[in-house]
C-alpha positions as CSV (number, residue, x, y, z in Angstrom):
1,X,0.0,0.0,0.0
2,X,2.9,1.9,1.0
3,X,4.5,1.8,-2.6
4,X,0.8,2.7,-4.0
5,X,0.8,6.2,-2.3
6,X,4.4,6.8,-3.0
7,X,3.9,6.3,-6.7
8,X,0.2,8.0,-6.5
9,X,1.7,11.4,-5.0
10,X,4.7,11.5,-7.4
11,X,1.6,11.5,-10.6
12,X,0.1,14.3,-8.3
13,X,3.2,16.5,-7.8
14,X,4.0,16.4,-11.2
15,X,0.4,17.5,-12.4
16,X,1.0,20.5,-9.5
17,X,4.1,21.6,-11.6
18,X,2.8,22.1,-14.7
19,X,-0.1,24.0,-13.2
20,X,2.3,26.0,-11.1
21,X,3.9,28.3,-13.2
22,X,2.0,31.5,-12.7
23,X,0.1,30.8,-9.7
24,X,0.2,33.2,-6.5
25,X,1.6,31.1,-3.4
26,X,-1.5,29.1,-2.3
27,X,-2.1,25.9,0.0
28,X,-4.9,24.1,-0.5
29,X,-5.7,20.8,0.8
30,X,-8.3,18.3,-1.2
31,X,-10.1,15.3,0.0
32,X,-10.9,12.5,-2.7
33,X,-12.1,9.1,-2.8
34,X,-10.7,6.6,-5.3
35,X,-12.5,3.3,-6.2
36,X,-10.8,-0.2,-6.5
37,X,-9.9,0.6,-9.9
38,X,-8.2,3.5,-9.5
39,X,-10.7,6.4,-10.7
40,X,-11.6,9.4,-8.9
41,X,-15.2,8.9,-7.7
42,X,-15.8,11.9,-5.6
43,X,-13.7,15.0,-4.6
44,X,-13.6,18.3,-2.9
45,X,-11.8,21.1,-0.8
46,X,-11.1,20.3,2.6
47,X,-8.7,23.5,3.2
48,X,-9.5,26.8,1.0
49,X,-6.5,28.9,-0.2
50,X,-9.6,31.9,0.2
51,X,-9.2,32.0,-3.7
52,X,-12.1,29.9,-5.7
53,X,-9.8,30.0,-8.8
54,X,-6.8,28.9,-6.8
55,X,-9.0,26.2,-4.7
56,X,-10.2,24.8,-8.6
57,X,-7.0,24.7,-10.0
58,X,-6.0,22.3,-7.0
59,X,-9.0,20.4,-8.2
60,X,-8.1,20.0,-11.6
61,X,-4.6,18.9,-10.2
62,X,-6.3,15.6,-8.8
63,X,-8.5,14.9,-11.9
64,X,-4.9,15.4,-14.1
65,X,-3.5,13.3,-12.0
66,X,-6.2,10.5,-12.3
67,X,-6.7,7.8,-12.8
68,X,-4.6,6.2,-10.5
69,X,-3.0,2.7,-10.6
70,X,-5.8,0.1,-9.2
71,X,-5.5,-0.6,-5.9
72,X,-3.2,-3.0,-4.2
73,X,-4.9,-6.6,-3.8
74,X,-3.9,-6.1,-0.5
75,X,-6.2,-3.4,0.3
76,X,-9.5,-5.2,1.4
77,X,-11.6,-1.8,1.4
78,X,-13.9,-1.2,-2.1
79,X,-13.0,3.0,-1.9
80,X,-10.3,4.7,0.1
81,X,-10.1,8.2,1.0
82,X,-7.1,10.4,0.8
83,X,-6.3,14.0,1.8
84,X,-3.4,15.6,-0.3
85,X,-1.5,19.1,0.3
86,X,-1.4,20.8,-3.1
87,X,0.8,23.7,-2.6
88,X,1.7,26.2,-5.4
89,X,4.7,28.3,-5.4
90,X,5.0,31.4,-7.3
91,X,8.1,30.8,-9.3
92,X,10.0,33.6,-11.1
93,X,10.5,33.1,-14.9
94,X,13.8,32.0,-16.2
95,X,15.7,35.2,-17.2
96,X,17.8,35.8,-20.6
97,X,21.5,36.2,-19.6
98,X,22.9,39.5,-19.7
99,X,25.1,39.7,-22.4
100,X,28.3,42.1,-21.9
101,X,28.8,45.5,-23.4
């Protein structure tokens, strides 16, 4: 189960960097539910940044991330529930190099 969250976080943190460039600082935290097969089957905002376009863009975060690898036969539930941290970190564009005069 371990190795299924491990790999499920990396496919979310990778879908939080390509919707990070330009975003303000935020912190959001979502609660989903995945089914047995992997597939988002019901989501929403557990923490607000205070932004609704902010607090969506965290959604659509989880659904690029999805779906998700089935679950581990050694999971005996039907669903499970997670809660995931999506932070976004305003990062400054990559500058041309000054050239000499």
């Amino acid at each position: 189960m371990q190795a299924w969250k491990q790999r499920t976080n990396a496919r979310i943190a990778r879908a939080a960097n390509r919707l990070a460039d330009g975003a303000p600082h935020a912190h959001i935290v979502v609660g989903f539910v995945v089914n047995r097969s992997g597939r988002i089957i019901e989501m929403g905002i557990v923490q607000s940044s205070g932004n609704p376009y902010i607090d969506g863009a965290a959604l659509a975060v989880i659904r690029m991330a999805g779906p998700f690898s089935p679950l581990p036969s050694s999971y005996t539930g039907q669903i499970l529930p997670l809660v995931q941290a999506i932070n976004f970190v305003h990062r400054q564009p990559d500058r041309p190099a000054r050239r000499g005069r």
